[in-house]
N, C-alpha and C positions, 0 to 999 in steps of 0.2 A: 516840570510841565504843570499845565494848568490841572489835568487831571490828577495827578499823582498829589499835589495843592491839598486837592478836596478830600482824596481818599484818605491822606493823611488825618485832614481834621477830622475826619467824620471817624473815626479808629480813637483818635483821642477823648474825642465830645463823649462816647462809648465811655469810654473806660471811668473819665471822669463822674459823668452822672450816672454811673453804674456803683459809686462809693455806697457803703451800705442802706442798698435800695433791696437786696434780697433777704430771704430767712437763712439761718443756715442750713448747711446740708445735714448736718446732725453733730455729734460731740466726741470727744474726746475718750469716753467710757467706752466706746463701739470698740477701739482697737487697742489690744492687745500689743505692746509691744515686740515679747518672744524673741525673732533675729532681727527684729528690724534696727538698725542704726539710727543715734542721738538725730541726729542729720534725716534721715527718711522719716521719722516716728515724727518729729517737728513736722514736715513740711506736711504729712496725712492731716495731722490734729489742726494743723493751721486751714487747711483746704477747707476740710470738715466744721470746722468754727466762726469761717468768713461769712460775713453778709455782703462781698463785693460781686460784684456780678462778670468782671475779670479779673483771671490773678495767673501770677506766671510761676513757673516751676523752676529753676536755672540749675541744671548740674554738667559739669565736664562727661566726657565720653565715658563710660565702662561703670558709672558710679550709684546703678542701679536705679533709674528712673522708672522701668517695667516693675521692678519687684514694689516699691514704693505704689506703684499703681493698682498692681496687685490686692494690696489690701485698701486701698481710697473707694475703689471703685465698688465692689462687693457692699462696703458701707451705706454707698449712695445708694444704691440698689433695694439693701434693707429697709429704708425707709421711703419705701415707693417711689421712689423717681430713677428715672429710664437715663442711661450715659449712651452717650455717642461715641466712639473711640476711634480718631481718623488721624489720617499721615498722609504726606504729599505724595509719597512715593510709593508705588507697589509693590519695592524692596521692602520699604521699611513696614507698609499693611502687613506684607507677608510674615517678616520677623515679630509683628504683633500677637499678629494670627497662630505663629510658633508657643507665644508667651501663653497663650488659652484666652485671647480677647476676639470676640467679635468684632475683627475691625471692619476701615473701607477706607480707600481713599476719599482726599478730600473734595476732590473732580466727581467723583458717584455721589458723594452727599449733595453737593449741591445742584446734579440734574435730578434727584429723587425727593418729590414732596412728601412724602407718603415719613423716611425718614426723617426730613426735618420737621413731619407734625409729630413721630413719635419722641422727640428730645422738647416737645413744651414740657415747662417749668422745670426741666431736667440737666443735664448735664451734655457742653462738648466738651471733649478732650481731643486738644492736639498735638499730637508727637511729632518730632522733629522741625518746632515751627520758628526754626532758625531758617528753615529752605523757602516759608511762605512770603510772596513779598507781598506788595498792598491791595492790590484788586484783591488778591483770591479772600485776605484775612478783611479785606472790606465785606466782603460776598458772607463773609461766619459772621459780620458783627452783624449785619443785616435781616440773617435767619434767628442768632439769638435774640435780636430786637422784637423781631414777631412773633416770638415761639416764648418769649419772657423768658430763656435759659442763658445758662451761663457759660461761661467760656473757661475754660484751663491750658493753659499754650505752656507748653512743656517742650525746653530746649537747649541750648547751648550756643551763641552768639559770636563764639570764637571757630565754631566748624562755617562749615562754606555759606555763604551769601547767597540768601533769595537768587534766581536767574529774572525772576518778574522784577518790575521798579519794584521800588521804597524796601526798607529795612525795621517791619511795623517792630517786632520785640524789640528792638534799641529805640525807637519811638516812643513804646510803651516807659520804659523805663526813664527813658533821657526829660519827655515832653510832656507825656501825663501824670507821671511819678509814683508807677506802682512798682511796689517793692517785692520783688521776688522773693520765694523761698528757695535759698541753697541746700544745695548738695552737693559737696565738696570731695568729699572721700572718694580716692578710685578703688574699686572691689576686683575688677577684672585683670587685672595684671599685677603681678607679684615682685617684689626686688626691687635692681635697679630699671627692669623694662618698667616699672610704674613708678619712677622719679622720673626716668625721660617720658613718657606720657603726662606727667604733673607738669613738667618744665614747658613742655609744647602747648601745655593747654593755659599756661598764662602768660604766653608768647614771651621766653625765655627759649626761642631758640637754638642759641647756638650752643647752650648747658645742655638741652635735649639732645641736639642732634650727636653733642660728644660721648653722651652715656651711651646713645645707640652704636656710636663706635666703638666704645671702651665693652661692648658684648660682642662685637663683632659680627654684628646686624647690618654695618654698611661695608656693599662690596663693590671696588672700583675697577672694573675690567674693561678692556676694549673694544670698540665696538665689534670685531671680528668674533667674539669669543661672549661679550656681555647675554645677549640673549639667547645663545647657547645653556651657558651659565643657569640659569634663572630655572629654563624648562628642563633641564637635568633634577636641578634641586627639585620644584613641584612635584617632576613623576617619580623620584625618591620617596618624597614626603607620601604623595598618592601609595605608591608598595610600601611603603612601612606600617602604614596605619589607616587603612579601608576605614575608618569609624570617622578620619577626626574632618573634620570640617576647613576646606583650602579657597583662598579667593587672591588671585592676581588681580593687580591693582594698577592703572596707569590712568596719568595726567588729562594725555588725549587721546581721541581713535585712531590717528593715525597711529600711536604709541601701541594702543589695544592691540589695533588688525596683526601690527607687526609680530609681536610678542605671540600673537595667537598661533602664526603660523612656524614659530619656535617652538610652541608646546605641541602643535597637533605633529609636527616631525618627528618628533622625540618620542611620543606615546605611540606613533607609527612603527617607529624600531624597537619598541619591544613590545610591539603584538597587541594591546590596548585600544589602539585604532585599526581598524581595516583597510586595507591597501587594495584586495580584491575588486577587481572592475565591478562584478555581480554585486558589490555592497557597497559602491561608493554612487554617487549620485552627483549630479554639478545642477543646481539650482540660482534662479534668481529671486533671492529675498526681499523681501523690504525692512528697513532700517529704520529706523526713527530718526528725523534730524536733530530731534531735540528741543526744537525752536519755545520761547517763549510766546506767552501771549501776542505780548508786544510786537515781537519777534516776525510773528504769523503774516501781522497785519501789514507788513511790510514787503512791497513785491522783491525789492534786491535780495529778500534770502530764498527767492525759488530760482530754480532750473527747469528747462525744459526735460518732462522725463519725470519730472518729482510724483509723486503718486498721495492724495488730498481725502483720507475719510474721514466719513463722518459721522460723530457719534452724537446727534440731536440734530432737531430737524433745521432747516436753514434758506433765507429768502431766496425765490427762486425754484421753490419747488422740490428744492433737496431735502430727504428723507435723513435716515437715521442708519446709519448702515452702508452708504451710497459712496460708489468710490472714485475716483476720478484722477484719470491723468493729464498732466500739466503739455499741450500744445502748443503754448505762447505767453510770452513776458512782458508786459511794457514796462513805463514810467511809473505808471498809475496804476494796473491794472493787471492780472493773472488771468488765463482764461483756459480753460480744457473743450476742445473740442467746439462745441456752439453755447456752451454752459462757462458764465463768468465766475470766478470763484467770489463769494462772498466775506471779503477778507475783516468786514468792520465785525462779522459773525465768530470771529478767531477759535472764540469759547467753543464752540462746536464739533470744531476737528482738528486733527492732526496732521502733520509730512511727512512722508517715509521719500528714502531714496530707495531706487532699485538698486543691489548689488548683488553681483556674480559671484560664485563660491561653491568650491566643492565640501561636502558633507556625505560620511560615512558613518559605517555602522560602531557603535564606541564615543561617538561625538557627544560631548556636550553641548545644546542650545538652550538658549536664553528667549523665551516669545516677547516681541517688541510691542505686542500688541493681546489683550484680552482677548479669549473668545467663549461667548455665552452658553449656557447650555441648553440643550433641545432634546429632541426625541433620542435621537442616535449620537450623541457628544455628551460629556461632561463640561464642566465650567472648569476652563484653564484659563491661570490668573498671568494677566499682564506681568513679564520680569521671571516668572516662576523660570526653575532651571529644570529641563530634562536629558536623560537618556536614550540615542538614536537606539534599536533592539533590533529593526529591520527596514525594508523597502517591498512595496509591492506594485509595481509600474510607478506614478508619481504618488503616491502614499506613501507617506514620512510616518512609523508604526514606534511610538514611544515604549520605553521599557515600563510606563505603569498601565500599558493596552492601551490607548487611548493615540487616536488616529489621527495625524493633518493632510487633509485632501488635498488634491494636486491644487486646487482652486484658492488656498489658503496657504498664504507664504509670509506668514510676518514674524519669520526667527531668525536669529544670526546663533553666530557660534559666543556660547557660552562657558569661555575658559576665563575670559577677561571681561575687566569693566573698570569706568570709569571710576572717579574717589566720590564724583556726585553720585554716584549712582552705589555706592559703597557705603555712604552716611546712613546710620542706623542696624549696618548690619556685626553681629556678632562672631567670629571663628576663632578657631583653635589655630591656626600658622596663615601670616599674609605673606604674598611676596609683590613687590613695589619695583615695575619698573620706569626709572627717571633721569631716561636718560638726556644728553644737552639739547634733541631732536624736542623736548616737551618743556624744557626751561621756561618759555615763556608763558604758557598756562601754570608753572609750579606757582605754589603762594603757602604763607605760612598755616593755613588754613587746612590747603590740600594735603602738606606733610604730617599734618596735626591728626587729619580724619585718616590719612591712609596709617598711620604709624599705632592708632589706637584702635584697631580693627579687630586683633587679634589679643587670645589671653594670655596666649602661651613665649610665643616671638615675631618677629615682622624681618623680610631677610629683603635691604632693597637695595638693587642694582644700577648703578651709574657710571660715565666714561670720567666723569669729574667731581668727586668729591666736595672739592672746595668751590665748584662751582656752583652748586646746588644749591650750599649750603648759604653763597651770594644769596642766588633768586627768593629761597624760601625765608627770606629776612628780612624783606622787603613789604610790609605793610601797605595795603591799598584799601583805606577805609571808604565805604559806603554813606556817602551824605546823604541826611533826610531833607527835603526840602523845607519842611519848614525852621531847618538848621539855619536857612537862607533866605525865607521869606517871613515877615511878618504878618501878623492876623490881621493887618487893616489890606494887604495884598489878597489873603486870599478870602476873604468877602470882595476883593475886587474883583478877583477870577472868579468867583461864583455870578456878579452881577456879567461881565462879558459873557460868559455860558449860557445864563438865561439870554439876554442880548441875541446872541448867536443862532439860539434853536427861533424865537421869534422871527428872524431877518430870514432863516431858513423856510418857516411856516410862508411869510409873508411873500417870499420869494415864487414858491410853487405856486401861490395861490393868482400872485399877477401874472403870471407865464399862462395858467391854464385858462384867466378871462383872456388873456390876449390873445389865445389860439381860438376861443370862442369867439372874439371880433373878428378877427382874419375870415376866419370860417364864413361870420354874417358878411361882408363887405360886398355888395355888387360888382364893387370895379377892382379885382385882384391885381391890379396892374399900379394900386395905391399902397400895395402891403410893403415893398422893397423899402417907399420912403419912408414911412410909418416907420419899417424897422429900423433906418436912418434916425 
């Protein structure tokens, strides 16, 4: 598209005339080597010593990109300039946030001026900006252009693809030709679990997917029996070792929901979950759809029923906080009640579906949705995972105290999650369910991000083995468009755009004298042919 055109160049032009335009951030003498590996010590000194004003970080899953950061960031710091430390996702803020960084996602940085005036002449860093696609990483190069900071996109290009257009990091590399620093080494997994981790991560499939069977990591049972299977193993893993950190992992939510209600049975029967009427609860949640930007602005992906907030204010009168249920659908057009939703506004808000579900006291949930803090709340982060502890009429009463009013329902059950929604996170044992019900969402990517999740093992369950093993071998690369468009094309979509907004300008403007001649005419019985 025309847009995605521009975003692309304007991301390149960036990177380009960002070649040593800056000082550096400081040297090489700052850091101590100590544990850091050939591989991470390089890529600090190198960050440290650049005068480019982007530069990108590139390591496989597990290979220490936080520790590396660890000491980059500190450095920058010493020498008076302020870092920004942001991630797409609330998973992965939060796993930041784990590491001791003040992070945020990349959605708060950029409705918060206040933070993008404290990163002048200073430092962004972006973690996992394999997920960003080009508006959002247009929206960074935009802020570091005026804020004269610099940018560090820190990623891995073989886990999952942007869900927004464009594929800026392969952009980066392929179209403006900036050279990454690697890090190649995986730290997080030991043996043969980290050659098949190696193998997946240089899309050497089917050598990965055989090491995981030569441990006996893939189990192929029937559907009658497969997600039985699964939530035995979890609530084993859970009773053996209260400490270690567990995350089920599937393709799609139809996958998730299913799989979920195989664990919460099984945690049911042996006492873990509450069965008691007086401690079980049936709620109607809201869900996140998901949707991209893109995605938003398009009426075919709402339902009547979808539920529409909003976080920034929006034409129309819509506030910041403001919530709205979906009444009607057209062609063109979404509408709640007498309120049209402002779909070209995307950036603003989010979709939830409503969903019915019961939740008891033992339950894990996941909030689909941030909530701020105030006089009587704490600040509970988007994605965080809690423990139900009790119920008090509709009061959902968390095990760290901290309260969801009947008026506030944006959790689901947090046993499972997607692989998107799994990238960047760390654990001690995954379990993968994939089965032929999710084949068509598998990709080698997906098997790549779920299989590297964990340190210790990954246990994933499927009806077909060699089926799987098809789907996830199947390559579906991401084209940039200017793979496909030439530079003299998109200085031509730049000249239609302006074209466009002018014809638009120029359009309002005879519409509203013509209303004003209508208005003067003496003889109103002359306007039909006029408008003829």
């Amino acid at each position: 598209t025309r847009e995605l055109q521009l975003e692309e160049k304007r991301i390149i032009d960036f990177a380009k005339l960002g070649r040593g335009r800056m000082k550096p951030l400081g040297s090489a003498d700052q850091i101590e080597k100590g544990t850091l590996s050939d591989e991470q010590f390089q890529a600090v000194t190198g960050l440290l010593e650049s005068s480019d004003q982007l530069q990108i970080v590139r390591g496989v899953a597990g290979v220490g990109k936080s520790y590396m950061l660890q000491h980059f960031v500190p450095a920058v710091e010493e020498n008076g300039r302020n870092v920004a430390i942001l991630a797409p996702t609330n998973k992965a803020t939060e796993n930041l946030q784990n590491d001791g960084f003040e992070a945020s996602t990349i959605q708060s940085f950029l409705l918060d001026e206040k933070a993008q005036q404290n990163a002048k002449h200073g430092v962004i860093v972006v973690d996992e900006a394999g997920l960003i696609g080009s508006p959002t990483f247009r929206a960074l190069v935009e802020v570091a252009d005026r804020q004269k900071a610099r940018i560090v996109a820190i990623g891995d290009d073989r886990q999952h693809l942007p869900i927004e257009r464009g594929h800026p990091m392969k952009l980066l590399e392929q179209q403006a030709g900036i050279e990454p620093k690697q890090i190649s080494k995986i730290r997080r997994q030991r043996g043969t679990y980290r050659d098949a981790v190696e193998a997946l991560s240089r899309a050497d499939i089917e050598e990965g997917f055989e090491l995981l069977q030569a441990l006996d990591f893939v189990h192929e049972i029937d559907d009658d029996d497969r997600d039985h299977a699964l939530a035995t193993a979890y609530a084993d893993a859970r009773e053996e070792n209260k400490n270690d950190k567990l995350l089920v992992i599937a393709p799609t939510h139809a996958e998730r929901r299913k799989i979920t209600e195989a664990i919460r049975d099984e945690l049911k029967s042996r006492g873990l979950i509450a069965t008691d009427a007086k401690k079980t609860r049936h709620f109607t949640t809201l869900v996140s759809k998901s949707l991209s930007e893109a995605q938003r602005q398009d009426p075919l992906n709402y339902q009547v029923g979808d539920v529409v907030t909003f976080h920034a204010k929006a034409p129309g009168g819509i506030q910041s906080g403001d919530q709205l249920t979906i009444t009607k659908v057209e062609r063109d057009k979404v509408v709640a009640g007498n309120q049209e939703i402002p779909l070209e506004s995307a950036g603003s808000f989010s979709v939830f579906l409503p969903e019915a579900a019961e939740y008891a006291v033992g339950d894990f949930i996941r909030l689909t949705r941030g909530r701020r803090q105030d006089d009587s709340h704490k600040k509970l982060a988007n994605g965080s995972l809690h423990k139900i502890k009790s119920f008090h009429k509709g009061v959902v009463i968390l095990d760290n105290g901290e309260k969801l009013e009947s008026d506030w329902r944006f959790f689901d059950h947090g046993f499972a999650v997607t692989s998107h929604v799994s990238q960047g996170t760390t654990v001690d044992r995954a379990f993968v369910a994939a089965s032929s019900l999710s084949f068509p969402a598998s990709s080698p990517e997906q098997m790549y991000v779920s299989a590297s999740r964990a340190k210790r093992r990954v246990d994933i369950y499927t009806d077909s083995s060699e089926g799987l093993l098809r789907v996830i071998s199947k390559f579906r690369p991401k084209q940039l468009a200017t793979d496909v468009t030439p530079d003299i094309a998109v200085e031509s979509a730049k000249r239609r755009s302006k074209l466009n907004r002018i014809k638009h300008v120029a359009m309002k403007f005879a519409t509203k004298q013509l209303d004003r001649f209508y208005d003067w005419l003496p003889n109103k019985q002359m306007q039909p042919q006029l408008g003829r």
